[in-house]
PAKEZA-269806 format. One record per residue (C-alpha): residue number from 1; residue in three letters; x, y, z. Coordinates in nm, 4 decimals, always signed. Layout:
<marnus>
MARNU resi resn       px       py       pz
MARNU  NUM  Ala        X        Y        Z
...
</marnus>
This chain:
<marnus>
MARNU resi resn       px       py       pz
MARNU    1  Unk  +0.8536  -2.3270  -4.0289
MARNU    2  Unk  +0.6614  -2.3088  -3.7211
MARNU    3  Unk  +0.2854  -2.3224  -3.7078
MARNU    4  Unk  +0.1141  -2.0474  -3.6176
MARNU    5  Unk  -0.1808  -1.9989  -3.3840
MARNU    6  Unk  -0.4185  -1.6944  -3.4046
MARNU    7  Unk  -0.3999  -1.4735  -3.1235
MARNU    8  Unk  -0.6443  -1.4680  -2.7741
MARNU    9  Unk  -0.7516  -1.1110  -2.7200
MARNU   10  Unk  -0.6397  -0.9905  -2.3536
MARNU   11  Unk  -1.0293  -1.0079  -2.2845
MARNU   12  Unk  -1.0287  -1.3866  -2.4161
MARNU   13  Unk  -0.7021  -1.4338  -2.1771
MARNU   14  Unk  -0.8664  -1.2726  -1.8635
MARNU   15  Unk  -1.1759  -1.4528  -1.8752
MARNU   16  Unk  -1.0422  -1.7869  -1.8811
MARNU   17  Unk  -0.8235  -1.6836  -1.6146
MARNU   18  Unk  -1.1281  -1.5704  -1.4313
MARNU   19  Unk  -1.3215  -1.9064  -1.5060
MARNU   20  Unk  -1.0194  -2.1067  -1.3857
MARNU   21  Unk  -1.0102  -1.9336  -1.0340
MARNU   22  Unk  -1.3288  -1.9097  -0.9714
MARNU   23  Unk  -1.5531  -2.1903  -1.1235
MARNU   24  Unk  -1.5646  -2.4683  -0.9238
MARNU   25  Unk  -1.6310  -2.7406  -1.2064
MARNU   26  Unk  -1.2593  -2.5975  -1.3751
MARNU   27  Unk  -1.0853  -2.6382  -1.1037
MARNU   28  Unk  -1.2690  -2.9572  -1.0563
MARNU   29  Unk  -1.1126  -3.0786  -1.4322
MARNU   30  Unk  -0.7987  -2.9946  -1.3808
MARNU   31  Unk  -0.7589  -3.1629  -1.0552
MARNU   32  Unk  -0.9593  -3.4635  -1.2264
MARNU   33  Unk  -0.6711  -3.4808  -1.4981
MARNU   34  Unk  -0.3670  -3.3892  -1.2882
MARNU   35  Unk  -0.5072  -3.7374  -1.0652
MARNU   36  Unk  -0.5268  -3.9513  -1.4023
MARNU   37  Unk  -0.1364  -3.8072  -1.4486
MARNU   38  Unk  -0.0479  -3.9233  -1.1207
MARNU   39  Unk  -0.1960  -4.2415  -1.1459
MARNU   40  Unk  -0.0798  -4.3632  -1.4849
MARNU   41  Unk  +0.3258  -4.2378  -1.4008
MARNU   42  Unk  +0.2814  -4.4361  -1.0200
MARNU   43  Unk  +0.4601  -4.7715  -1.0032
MARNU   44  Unk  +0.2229  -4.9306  -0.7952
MARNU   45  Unk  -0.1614  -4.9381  -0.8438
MARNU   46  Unk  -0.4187  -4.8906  -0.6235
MARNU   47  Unk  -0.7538  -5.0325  -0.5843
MARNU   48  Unk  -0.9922  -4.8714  -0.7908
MARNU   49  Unk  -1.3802  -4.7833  -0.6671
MARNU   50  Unk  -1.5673  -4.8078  -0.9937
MARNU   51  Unk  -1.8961  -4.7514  -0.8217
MARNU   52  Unk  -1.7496  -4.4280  -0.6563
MARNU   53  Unk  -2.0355  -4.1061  -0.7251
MARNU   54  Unk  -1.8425  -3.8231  -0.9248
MARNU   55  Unk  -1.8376  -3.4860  -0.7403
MARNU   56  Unk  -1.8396  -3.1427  -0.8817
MARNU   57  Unk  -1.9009  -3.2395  -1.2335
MARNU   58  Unk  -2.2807  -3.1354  -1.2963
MARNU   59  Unk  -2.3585  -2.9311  -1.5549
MARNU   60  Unk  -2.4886  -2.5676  -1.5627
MARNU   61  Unk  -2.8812  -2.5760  -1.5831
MARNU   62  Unk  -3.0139  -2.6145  -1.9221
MARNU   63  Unk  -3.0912  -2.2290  -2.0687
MARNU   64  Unk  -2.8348  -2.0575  -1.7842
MARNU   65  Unk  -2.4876  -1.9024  -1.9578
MARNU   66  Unk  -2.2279  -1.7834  -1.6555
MARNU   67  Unk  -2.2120  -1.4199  -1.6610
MARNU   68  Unk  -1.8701  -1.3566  -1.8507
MARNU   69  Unk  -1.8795  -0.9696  -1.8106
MARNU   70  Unk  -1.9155  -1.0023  -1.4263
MARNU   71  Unk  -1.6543  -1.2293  -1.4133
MARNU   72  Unk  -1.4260  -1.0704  -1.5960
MARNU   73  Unk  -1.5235  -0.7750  -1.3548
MARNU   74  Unk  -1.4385  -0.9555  -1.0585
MARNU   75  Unk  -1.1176  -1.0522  -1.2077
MARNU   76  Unk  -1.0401  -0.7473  -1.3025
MARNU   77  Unk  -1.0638  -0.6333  -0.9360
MARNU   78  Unk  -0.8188  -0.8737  -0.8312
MARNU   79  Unk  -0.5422  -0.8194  -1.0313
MARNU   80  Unk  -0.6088  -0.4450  -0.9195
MARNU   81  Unk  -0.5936  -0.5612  -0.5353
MARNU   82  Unk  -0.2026  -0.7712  -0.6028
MARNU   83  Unk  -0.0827  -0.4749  -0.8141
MARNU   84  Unk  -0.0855  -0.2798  -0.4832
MARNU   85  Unk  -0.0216  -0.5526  -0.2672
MARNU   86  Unk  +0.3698  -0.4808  -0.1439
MARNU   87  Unk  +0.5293  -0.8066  +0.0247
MARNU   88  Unk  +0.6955  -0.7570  +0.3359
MARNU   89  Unk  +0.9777  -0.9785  +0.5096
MARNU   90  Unk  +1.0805  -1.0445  +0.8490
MARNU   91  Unk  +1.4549  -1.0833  +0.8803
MARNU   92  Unk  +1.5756  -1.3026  +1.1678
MARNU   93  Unk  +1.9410  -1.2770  +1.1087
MARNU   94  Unk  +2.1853  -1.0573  +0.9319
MARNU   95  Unk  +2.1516  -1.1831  +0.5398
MARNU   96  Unk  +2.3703  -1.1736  +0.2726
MARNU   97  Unk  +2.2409  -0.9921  -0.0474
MARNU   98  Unk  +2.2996  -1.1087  -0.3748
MARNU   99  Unk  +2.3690  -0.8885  -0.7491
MARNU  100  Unk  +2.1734  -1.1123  -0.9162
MARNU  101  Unk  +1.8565  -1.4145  -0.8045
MARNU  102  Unk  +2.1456  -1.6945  -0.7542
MARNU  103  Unk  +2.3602  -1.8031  -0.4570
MARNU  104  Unk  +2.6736  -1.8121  -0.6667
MARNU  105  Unk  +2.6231  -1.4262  -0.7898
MARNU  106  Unk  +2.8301  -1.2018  -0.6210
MARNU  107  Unk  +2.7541  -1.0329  -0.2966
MARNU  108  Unk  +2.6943  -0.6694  -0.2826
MARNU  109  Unk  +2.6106  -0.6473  +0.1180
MARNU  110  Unk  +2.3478  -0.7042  +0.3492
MARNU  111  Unk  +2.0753  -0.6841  +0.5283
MARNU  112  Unk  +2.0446  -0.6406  +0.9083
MARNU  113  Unk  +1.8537  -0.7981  +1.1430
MARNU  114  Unk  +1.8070  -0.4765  +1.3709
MARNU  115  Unk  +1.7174  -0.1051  +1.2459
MARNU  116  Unk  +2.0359  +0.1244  +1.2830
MARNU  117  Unk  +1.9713  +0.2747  +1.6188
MARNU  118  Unk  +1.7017  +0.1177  +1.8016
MARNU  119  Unk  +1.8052  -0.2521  +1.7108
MARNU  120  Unk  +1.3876  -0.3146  +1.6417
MARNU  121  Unk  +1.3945  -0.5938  +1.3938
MARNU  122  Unk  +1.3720  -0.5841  +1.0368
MARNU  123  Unk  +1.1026  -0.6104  +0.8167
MARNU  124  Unk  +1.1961  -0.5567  +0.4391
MARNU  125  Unk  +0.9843  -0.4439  +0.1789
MARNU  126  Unk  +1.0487  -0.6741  -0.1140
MARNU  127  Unk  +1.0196  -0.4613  -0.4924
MARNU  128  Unk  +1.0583  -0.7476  -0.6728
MARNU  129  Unk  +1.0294  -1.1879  -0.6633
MARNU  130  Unk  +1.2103  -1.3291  -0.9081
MARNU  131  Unk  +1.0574  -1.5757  -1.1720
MARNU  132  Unk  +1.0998  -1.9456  -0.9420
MARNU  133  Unk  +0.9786  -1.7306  -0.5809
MARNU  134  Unk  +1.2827  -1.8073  -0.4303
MARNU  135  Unk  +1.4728  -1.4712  -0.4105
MARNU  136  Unk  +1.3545  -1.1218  -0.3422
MARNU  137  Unk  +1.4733  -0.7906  -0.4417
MARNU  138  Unk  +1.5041  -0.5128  -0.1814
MARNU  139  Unk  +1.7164  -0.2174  -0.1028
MARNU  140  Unk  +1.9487  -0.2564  +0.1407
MARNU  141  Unk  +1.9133  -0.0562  +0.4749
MARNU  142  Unk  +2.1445  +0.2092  +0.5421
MARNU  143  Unk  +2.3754  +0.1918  +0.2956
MARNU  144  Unk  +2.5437  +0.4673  +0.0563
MARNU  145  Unk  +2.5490  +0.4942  -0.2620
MARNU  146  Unk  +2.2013  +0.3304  -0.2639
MARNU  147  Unk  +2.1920  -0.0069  -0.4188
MARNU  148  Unk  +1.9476  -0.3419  -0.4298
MARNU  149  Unk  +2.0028  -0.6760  -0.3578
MARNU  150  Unk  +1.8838  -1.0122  -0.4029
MARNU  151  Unk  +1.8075  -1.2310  -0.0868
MARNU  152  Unk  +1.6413  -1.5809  -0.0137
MARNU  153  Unk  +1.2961  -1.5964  +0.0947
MARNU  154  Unk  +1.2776  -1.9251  +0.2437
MARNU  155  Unk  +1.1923  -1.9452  +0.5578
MARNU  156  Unk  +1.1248  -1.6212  +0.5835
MARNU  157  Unk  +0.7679  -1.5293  +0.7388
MARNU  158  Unk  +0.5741  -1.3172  +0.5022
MARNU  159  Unk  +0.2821  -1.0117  +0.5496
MARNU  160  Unk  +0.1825  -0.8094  +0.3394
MARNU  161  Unk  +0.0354  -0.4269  +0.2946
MARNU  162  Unk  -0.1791  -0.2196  +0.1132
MARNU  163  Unk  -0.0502  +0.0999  +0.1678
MARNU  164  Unk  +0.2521  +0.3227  +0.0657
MARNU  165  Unk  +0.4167  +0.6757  +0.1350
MARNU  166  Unk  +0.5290  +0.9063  -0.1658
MARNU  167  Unk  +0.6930  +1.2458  -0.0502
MARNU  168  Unk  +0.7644  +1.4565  -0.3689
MARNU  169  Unk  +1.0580  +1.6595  -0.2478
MARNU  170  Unk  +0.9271  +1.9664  -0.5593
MARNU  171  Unk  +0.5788  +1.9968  -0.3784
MARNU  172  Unk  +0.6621  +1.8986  -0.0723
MARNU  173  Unk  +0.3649  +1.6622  -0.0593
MARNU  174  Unk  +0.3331  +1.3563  +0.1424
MARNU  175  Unk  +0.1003  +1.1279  -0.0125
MARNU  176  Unk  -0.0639  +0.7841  +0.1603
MARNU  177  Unk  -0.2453  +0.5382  -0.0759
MARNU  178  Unk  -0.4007  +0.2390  -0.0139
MARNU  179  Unk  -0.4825  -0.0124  -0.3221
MARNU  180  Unk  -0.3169  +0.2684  -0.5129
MARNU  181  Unk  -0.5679  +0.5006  -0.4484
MARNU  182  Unk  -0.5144  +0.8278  -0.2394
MARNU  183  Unk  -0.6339  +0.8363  +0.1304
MARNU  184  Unk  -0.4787  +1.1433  +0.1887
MARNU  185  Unk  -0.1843  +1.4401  +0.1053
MARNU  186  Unk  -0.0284  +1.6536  +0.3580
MARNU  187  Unk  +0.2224  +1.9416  +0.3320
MARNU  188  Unk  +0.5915  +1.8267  +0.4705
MARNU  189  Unk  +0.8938  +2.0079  +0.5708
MARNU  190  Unk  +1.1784  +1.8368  +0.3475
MARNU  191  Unk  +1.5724  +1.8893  +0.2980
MARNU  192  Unk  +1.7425  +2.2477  +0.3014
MARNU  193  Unk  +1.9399  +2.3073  -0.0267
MARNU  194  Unk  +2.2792  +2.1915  +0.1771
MARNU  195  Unk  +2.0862  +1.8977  +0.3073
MARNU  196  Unk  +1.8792  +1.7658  +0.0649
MARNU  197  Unk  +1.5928  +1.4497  +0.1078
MARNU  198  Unk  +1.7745  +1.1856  -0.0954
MARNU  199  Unk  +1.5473  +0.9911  -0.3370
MARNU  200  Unk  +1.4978  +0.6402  -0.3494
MARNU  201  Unk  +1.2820  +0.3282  -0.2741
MARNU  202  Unk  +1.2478  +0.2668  +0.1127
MARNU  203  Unk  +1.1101  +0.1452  +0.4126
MARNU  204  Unk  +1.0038  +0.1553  +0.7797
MARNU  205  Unk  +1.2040  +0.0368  +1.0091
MARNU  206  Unk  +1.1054  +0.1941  +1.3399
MARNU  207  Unk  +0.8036  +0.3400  +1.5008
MARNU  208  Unk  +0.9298  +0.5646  +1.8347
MARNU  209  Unk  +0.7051  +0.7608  +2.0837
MARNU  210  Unk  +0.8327  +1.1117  +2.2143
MARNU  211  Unk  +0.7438  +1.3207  +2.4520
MARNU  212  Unk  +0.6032  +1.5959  +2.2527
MARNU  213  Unk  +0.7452  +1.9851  +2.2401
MARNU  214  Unk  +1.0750  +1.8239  +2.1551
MARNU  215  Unk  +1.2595  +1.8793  +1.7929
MARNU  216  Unk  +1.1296  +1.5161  +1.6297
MARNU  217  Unk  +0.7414  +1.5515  +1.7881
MARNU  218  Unk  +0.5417  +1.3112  +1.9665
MARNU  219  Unk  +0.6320  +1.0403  +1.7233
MARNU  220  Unk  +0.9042  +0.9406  +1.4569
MARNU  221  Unk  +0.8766  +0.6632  +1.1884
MARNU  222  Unk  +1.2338  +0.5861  +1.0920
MARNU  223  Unk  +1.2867  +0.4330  +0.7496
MARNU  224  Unk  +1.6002  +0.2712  +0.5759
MARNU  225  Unk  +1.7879  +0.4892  +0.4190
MARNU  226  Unk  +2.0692  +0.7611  +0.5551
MARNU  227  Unk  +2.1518  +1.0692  +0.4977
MARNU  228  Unk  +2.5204  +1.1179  +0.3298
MARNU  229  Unk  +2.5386  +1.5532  +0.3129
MARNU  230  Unk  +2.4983  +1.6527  +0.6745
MARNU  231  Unk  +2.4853  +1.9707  +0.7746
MARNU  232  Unk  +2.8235  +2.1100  +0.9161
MARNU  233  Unk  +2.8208  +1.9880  +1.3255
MARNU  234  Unk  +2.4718  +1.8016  +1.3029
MARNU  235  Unk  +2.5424  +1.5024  +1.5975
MARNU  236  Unk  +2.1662  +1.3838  +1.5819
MARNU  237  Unk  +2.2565  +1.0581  +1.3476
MARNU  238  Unk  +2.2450  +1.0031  +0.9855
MARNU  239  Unk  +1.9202  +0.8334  +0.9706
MARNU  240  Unk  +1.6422  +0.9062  +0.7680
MARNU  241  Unk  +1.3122  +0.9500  +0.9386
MARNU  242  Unk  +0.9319  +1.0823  +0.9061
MARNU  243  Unk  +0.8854  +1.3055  +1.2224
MARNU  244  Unk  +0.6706  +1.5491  +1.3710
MARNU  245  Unk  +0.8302  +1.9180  +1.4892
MARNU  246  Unk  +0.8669  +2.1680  +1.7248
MARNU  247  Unk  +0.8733  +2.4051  +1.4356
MARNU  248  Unk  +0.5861  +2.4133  +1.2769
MARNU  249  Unk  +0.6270  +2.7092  +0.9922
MARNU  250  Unk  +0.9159  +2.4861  +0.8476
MARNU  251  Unk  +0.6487  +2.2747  +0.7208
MARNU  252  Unk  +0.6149  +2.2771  +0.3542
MARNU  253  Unk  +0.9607  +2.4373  +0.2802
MARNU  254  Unk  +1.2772  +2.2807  +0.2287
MARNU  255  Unk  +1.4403  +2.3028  +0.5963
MARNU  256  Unk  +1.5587  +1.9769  +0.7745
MARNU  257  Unk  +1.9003  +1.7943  +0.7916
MARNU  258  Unk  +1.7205  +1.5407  +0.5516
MARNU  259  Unk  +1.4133  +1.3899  +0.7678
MARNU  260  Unk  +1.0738  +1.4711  +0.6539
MARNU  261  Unk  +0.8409  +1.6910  +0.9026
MARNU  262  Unk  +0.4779  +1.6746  +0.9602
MARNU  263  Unk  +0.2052  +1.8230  +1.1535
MARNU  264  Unk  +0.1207  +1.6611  +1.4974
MARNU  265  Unk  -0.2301  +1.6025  +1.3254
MARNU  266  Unk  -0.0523  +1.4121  +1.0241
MARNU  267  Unk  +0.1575  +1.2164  +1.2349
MARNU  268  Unk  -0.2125  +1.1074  +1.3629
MARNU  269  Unk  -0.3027  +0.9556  +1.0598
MARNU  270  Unk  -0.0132  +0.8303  +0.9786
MARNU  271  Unk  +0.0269  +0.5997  +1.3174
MARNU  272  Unk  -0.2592  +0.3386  +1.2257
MARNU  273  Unk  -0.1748  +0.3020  +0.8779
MARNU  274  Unk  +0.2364  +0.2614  +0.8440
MARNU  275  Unk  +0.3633  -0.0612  +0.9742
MARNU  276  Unk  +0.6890  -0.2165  +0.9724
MARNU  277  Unk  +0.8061  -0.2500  +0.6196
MARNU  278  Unk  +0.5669  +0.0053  +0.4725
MARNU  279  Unk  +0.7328  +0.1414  +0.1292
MARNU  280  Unk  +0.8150  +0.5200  +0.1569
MARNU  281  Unk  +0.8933  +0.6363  -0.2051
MARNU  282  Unk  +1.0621  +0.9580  -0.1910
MARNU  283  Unk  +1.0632  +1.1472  -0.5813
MARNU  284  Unk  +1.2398  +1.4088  -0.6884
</marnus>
């Protein structure tokens, strides 16, 4: 029979979580005992300074208790900050994408090292890292049916961002957050009923100027999906794409080929804030 041990409360859990990040002394002990490891397993011995002054190990002053509740606070406000922290990938080279975290899974495509139609480079958004940080989980650009893959992360250069685009294709809403909370919402033009917005999990893959008056706006944030129900003799490309318009009463209706349009003063807000690799969630 095993032994059993009684149960931390997620309070109990979180604070010495909270004490082991950010007390100095803890962090002190453990690196004081993961040195006595070391030593003990090496095969050769070094010198030892016995008249060496310890660092870091004073104790609190007699009568002061460290203030759990603000600590737990702080550490609260840090898991809050990762939750919404999205982890973005440059991609050098074309890279093969696997079904499952493990070279020898099988492949189920790729990932490009240029965007579609402009060739800028690629920066994924990765959903998930598995368990060891070696792989990532993203879904691949341009590709129908939509599907994810697995790809290595080494080498890779990392960034990272805070903020993400939802377009709800029943409200026609576009939504910005940042740390998971709302900066702003703003009416879109989404789909036609021939031509509908297809969901899924994306990301941007291109940032393009215009000259405005034309159809797209002064500006166009192309992201990495496609659009597989054109309408009948559409030639403008199959890419998916947040743009501005020409037409501004379409906005708020379901209208386009597929591409999401937004007011010239949106597309002003939107400029500073979506990067390369910035999620754009579109819902049903």
């Amino acid at each position: 029979m095993q032994p059993r041990f009684p149960r931390r409360s997620k309070l109990t859990i979180v604070l010495a979580i909270a004490l082991g990040l950010l007390t100095p002394m803890a962090a002190n002990m453990v690196g004081a005992q993961a040195g006595a490891l070391e030593v003990s397993t090496a095969r050769s011995v070094l010198p030892v300074v016995v008249d060496a002054p310890s660092r870091g190990f004073e104790f609190p002053v007699p009568g002061v208790q460290p203030a759990l509740r603000k600590i737990a606070r702080a550490a609260a406000r840090i898991a809050r900050v990762e939750r919404w922290t999205n982890v973005l990938v440059h991609v050098p080279r074309t890279l093969p994408a696997r079904a499952r975290p493990n070279a020898a899974a099988a492949q189920v495509g790729v990932v490009p090292a240029g965007s579609k139609y402009y060739g800028i480079p690629i920066v994924a958004w990765v959903e998930e890292v598995s368990s060891n940080g070696r792989w990532g989980r993203v879904e691949l650009p341009y590709t129908w049916p939509r599907r994810h893959g697995w790809i290595r992360l080494a080498g890779l250069r990392r960034e990272r961002t805070r903020v993400q685009v939802e377009v709800d294709l029943s409200t026609h809403l576009v939504t910005v957050r940042k740390f998971g909370k709302v900066l702003f919402r703003a009416p879109g033009a989404t789909g036609a009923p021939s031509s509908p917005t297809p969901v899924g999990e994306y990301f941007v893959t291109d940032r393009v100027p215009f000259s405005a008056g034309g159809y797209l706006g002064s500006f166009a944030f192309g992201i990495s999906g496609i659009q597989p129900r054109l309408p009948a003799g559409w030639s403008g490309g199959n890419q998916l794409a947040i743009h501005g318009t020409n037409n501004p009463s379409s906005i708020g209706r379901s209208a386009s080929a597929g591409c999401v349009r937004v007011s010239e003063t949106t597309l002003d807000r939107l400029i500073p804030l979506l990067v390369y690799g910035t999620p754009v969630i579109v819902h049903p």
